[in-house]
C-alpha positions in Angstrom: 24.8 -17.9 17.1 25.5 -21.4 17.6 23.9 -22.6 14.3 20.7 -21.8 15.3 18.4 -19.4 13.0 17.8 -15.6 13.3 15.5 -14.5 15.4 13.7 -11.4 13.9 11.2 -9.1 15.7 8.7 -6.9 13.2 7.6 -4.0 15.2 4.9 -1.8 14.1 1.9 0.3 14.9 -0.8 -2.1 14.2 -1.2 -5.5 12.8 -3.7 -7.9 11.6 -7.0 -8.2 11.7 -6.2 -4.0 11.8 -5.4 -3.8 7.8 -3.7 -1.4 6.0 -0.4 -0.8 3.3 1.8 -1.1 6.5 0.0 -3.8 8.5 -0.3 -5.7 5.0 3.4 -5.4 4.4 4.3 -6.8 7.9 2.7 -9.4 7.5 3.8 -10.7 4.2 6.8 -10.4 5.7 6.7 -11.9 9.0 4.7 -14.8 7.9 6.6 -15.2 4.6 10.2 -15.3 6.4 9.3 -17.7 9.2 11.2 -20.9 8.9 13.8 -19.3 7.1 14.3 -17.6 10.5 12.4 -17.1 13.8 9.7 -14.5 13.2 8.2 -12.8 15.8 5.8 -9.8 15.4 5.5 -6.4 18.0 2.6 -4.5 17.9 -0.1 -2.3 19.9 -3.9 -3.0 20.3 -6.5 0.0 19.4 -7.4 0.1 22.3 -6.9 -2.5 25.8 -5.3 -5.0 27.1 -2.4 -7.2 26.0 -2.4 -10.4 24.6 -0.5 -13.1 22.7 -1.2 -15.1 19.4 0.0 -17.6 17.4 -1.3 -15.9 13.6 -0.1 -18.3 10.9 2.5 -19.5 12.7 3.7 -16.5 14.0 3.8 -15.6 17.6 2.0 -11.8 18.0 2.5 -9.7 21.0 -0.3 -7.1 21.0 0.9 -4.5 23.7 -1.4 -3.0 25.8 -3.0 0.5 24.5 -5.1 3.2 26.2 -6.2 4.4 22.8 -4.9 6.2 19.3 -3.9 10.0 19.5 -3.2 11.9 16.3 -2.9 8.2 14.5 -1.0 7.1 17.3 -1.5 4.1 20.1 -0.5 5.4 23.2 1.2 2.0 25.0 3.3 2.1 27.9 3.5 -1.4 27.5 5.2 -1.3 24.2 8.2 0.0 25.6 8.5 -2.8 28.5 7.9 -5.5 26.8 10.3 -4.8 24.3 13.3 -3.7 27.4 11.9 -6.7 29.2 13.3 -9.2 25.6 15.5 -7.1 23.9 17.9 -10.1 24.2 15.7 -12.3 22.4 16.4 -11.2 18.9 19.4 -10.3 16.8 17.0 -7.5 14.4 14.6 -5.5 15.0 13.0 -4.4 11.9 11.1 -1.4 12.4 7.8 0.1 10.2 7.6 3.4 10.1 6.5 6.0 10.7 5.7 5.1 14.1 7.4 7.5 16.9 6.1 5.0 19.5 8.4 2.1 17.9 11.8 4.9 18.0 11.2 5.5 21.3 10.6 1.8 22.4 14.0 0.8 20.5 16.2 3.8 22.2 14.9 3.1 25.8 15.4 -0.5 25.6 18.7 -0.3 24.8 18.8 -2.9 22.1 22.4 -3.8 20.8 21.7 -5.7 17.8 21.0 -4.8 13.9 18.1 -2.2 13.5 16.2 -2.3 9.9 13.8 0.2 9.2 11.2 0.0 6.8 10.3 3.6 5.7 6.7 3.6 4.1 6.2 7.0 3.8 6.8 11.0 5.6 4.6 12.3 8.1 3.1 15.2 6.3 0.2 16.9 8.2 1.5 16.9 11.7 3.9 18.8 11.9 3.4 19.9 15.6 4.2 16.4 16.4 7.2 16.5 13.4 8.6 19.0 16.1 8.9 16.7 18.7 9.7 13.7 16.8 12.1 14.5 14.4 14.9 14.7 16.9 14.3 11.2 17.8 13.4 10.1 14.0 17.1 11.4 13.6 18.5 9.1 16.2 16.8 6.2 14.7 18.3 7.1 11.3 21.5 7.5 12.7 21.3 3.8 14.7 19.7 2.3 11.3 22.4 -0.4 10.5 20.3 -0.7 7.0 16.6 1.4 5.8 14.6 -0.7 3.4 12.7 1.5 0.7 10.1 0.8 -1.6 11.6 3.0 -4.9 14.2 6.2 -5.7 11.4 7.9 -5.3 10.5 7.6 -1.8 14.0 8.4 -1.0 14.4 11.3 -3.5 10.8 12.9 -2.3 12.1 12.4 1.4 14.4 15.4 2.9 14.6 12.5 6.5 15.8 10.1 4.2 17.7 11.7 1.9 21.0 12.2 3.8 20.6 8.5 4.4 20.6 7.4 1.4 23.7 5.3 1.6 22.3 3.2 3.7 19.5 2.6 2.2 18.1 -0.9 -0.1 15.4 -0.6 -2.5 13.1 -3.4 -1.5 9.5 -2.8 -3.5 6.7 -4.1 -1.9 5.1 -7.0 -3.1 1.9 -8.1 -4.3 -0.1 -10.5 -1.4 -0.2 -14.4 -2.9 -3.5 -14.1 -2.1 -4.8 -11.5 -4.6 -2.3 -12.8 -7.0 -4.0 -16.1 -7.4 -7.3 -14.6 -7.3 -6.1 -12.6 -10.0 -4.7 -15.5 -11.6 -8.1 -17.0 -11.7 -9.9 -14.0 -13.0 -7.6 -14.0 -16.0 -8.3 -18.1 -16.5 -11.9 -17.1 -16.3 -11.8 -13.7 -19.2 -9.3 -15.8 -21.2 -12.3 -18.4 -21.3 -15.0 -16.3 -22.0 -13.1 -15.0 -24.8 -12.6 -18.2 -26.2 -16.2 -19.2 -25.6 -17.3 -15.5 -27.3 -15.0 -15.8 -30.3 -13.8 -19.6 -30.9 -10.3 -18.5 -30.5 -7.5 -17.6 -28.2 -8.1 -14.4 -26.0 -6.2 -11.6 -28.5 -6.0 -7.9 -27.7 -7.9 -7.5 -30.8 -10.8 -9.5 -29.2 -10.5 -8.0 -25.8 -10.8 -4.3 -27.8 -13.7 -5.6 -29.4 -15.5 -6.5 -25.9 -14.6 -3.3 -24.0 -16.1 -1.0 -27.5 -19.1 -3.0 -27.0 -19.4 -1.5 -23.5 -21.6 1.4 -23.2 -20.4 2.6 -19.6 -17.0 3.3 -18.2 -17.1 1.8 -14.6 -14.1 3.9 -12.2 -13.0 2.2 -8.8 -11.5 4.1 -5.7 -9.9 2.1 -3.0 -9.4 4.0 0.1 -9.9 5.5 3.4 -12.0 9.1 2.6 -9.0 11.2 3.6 -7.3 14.3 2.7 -4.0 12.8 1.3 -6.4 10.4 -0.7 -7.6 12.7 -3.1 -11.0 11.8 -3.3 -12.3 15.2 -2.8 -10.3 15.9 -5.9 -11.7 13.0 -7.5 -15.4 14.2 -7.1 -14.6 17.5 -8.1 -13.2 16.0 -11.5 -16.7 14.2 -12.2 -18.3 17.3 -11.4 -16.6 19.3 -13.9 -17.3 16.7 -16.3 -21.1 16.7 -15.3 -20.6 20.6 -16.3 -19.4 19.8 -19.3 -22.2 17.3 -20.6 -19.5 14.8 -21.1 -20.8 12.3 -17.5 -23.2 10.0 -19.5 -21.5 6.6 -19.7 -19.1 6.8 -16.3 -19.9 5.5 -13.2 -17.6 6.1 -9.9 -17.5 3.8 -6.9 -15.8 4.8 -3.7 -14.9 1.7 -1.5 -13.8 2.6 1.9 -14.6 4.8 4.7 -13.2 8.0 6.2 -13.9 11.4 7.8 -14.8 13.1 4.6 -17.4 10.4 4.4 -20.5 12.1 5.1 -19.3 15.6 3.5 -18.6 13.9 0.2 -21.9 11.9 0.0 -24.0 15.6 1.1 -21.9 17.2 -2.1 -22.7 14.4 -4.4 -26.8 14.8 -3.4 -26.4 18.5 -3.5 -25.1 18.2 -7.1 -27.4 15.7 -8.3 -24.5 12.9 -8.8 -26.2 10.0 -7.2 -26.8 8.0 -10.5 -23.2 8.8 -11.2 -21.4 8.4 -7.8 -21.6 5.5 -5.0 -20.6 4.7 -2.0 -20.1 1.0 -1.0 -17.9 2.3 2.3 -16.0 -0.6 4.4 -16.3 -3.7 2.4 -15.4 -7.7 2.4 -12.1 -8.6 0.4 -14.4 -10.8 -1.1 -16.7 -7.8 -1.9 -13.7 -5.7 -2.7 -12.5 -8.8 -5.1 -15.6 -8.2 -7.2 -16.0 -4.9 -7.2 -11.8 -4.7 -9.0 -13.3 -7.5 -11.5 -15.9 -5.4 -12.7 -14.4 -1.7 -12.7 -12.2 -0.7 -16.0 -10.3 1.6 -14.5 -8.7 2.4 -11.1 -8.4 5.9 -10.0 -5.8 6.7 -7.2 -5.5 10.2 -7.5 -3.5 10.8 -3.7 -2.5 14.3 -3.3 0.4 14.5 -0.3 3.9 12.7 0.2 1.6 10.8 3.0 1.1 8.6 -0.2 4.6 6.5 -0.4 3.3 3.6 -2.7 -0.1 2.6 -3.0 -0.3 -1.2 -2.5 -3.5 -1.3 -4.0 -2.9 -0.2 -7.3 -0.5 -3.8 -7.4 -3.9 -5.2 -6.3 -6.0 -4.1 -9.1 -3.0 -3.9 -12.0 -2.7 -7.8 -11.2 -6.2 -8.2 -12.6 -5.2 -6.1 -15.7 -7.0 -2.7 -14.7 -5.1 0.7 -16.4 -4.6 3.2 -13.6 -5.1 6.9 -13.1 -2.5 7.9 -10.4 -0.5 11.1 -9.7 3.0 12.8 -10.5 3.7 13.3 -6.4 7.3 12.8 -5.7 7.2 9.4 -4.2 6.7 5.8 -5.6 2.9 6.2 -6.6 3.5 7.6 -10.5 6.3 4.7 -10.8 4.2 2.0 -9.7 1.8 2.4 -12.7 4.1 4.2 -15.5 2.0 7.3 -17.2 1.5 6.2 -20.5 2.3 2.4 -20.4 0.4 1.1 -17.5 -2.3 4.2 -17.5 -2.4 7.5 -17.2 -0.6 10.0 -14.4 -2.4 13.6 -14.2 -0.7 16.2 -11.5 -2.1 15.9 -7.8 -5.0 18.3 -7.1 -5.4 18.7 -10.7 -9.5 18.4 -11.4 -9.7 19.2 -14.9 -6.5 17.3 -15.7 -8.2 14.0 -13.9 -11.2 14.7 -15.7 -9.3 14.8 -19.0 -8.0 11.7 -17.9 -11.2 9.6 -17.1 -12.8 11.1 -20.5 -10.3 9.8 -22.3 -9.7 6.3 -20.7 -13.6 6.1 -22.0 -12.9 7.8 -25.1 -9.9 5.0 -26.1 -10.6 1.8 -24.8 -8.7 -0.3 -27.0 -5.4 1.7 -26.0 -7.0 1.4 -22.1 -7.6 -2.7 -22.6 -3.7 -2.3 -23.6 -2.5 -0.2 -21.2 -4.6 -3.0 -18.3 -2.4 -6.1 -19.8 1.0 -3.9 -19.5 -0.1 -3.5 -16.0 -0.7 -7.0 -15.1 2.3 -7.8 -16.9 4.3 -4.9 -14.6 2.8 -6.7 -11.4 4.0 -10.3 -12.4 7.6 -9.0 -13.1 8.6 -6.6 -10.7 6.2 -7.0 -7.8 6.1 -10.9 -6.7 5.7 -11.7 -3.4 8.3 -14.2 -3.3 11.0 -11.7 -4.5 10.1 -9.3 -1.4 10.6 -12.1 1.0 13.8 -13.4 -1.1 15.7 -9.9 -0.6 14.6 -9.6 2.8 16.3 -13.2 4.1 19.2 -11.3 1.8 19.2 -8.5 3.9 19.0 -9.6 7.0 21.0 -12.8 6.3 23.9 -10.4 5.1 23.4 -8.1 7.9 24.2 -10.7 10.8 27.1 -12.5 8.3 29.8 -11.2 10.5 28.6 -12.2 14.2 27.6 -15.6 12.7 31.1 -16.3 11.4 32.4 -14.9 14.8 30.9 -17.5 16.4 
């Protein structure tokens, strides 16, 4: 390599201003990594035609795209572009799921180090798990290394399972962003305590706010999907509107989805509306103050689709207790059942409603539970270390053909 720096491609489905856990994740990455190497980014438009960027210092490739199927871009393009410069980088580290991205790395015949970053199974197609998995298989097999978030993920996973030996566990990472506007939210309640009380914030003090509280306010974060859970999640406050035990809780859903319009005609239909809200696609700035005010996040995913959950690092860094679910990936050891919240089983209503009427039931043990979380976030889930074991990775990775040369 001459003594010049690595050149590393991140190829992926989508990228920014499209945002979600994957798109986030390449892009902490891609723009976090760049001077430590050449970064370069590889990904497919919605829908038309190509262009390039320069996005925080990072040149973008948006490939041409004649439109999603079944979650999918469908880009020709894709594939050329990345035969046409296959040459130009020694890895190519590759998101997935995204069939597209296999197919583009076995038809250009790329001869350099593959790294795959597996962010969760495809669950619900499995028509199209039919025709992919064969070429999944191939890209597991050419994988010189697969980056996972937890034991979980690759424990839960019968793709990645066989592979485990070449797998890294590489958690994801909480965006600087959100961790200094966490930062500053703390600053701020730390003062406020010591405006309220003349001292020194104390859990005693906080425990003394939250019992003056008279309503328990919930947060979702979310796209209204199946694998989300929030049909399970408005079931829950249903049963605990049957059970004369809804006065005091309050539920906002942030984010938008197919099961949108279904979920807002149940809550009407059930007379929930004081109860239940829906604040659909929202600012971060917006979604910032809506975590500040909440008590409690809610993540109650129900399917494998459900890796991680990036966002429960979002809302943990600003000291809120969650209530996730036991599925068999990273989700229940993100927040830790009993320390950093509570963990019910997935599709479980009554067990979720248990949950919430308890998180209003004990809110000193909740205000405690919200400072282990923060305190979780800050330790195992900085930014910086994400970045730090990926320059590892790939620095160890191309150690060989460097001292070749």
């Amino acid at each position: 390599m001459n003594g010049r720096k690595l050149r590393v491609l991140q190829l992926g489905k989508q990228y920014y201003p499209h945002i979600g856990g994957i798109e986030v994740t390449m892009q902490q990455i891609a723009e976090g990594i760049q001077g430590e190497v050449d970064s370069f980014v590889l990904a497919a438009q919605e829908r038309g035609g190509a262009r390039k960027e320069i996005i925080n210092n990072v040149p973008v490739y948006y490939a041409k795209s004649w439109g999603i199927i079944a979650s999918m871009p469908i880009s020709v393009d894709l594939i050329s572009y990345l035969r046409k410069h296959r040459d130009d980088y020694d890895i190519i580290h590759l998101h997935m799921p995204f069939p597209l991205g296999d197919l583009a790395c076995l038809l250009s015949g790329f001869k350099g180090k593959l790294v795959l970053y597996w962010h969760s199974d495809i669950i619900r197609q499995k028509k199209l798990m039919l025709l992919y998995r064969p070429l999944m298989q191939w890209t597991l097999h050419r994988a010189d290394v697969i980056a996972i978030a937890t034991q979980g993920n690759i424990d839960g996973s019968p793709y990645v399972k066989p592979f485990e030996r070449k797998c890294v566990k590489i958690p994801f990472g909480l965006r600087r962003e959100w961790e200094e506007k966490s930062n500053r939210y703390w600053a701020e309640r730390r003062q406020q305590e010591e405006n309220l009380s003349g001292e020194i914030l104390t859990k005693k003090s906080l425990s003394g706010e939250i019992n003056r509280k008279e309503t328990l306010k919930l947060l979702f974060i979310g796209r209204l999907v199946y694998y989300k859970g929030c049909e399970v999640l408005v079931e829950a406050m249903e049963q605990l509107g049957r059970r004369n035990q809804l006065k005091g809780i309050e539920l906002c859903l942030v984010g938008a989805g197919v099961l949108e319009e279904e979920l807002k005609a149940r809550v009407h239909r059930n007379g929930l509306k004081e109860y239940i809200k829906f604040a659909g696609r929202v600012s971060d700035d917006v979604l910032e103050e809506k975590i500040r005010e909440c008590d409690v996040f809610v993540f109650p995913s129900v399917a494998n689709s459900e890796a991680f959950g990036l966002v429960q690092l979002e809302t943990m860094a600003f000291g809120k207790p969650v209530i996730n679910t036991s599925l068999p990936t990273g989700v229940p050891w993100v927040s830790i059942g009993g320390k950093t919240g509570l963990t019910v089983g997935p599709n479980d209503a009554k067990a979720l409603a248990d949950a919430i009427l308890w998180m209003k039931e004990h809110p000193a043990e909740r205000e405690e539970m919200g400072i282990q979380a923060r305190r979780r976030v800050k330790k195992e889930f900085n930014q910086e270390k994400l970045l730090r074991k990926m320059i590892w990775l790939y620095q160890k990775l191309c150690a060989g053909e460097q001292n070749a040369e």
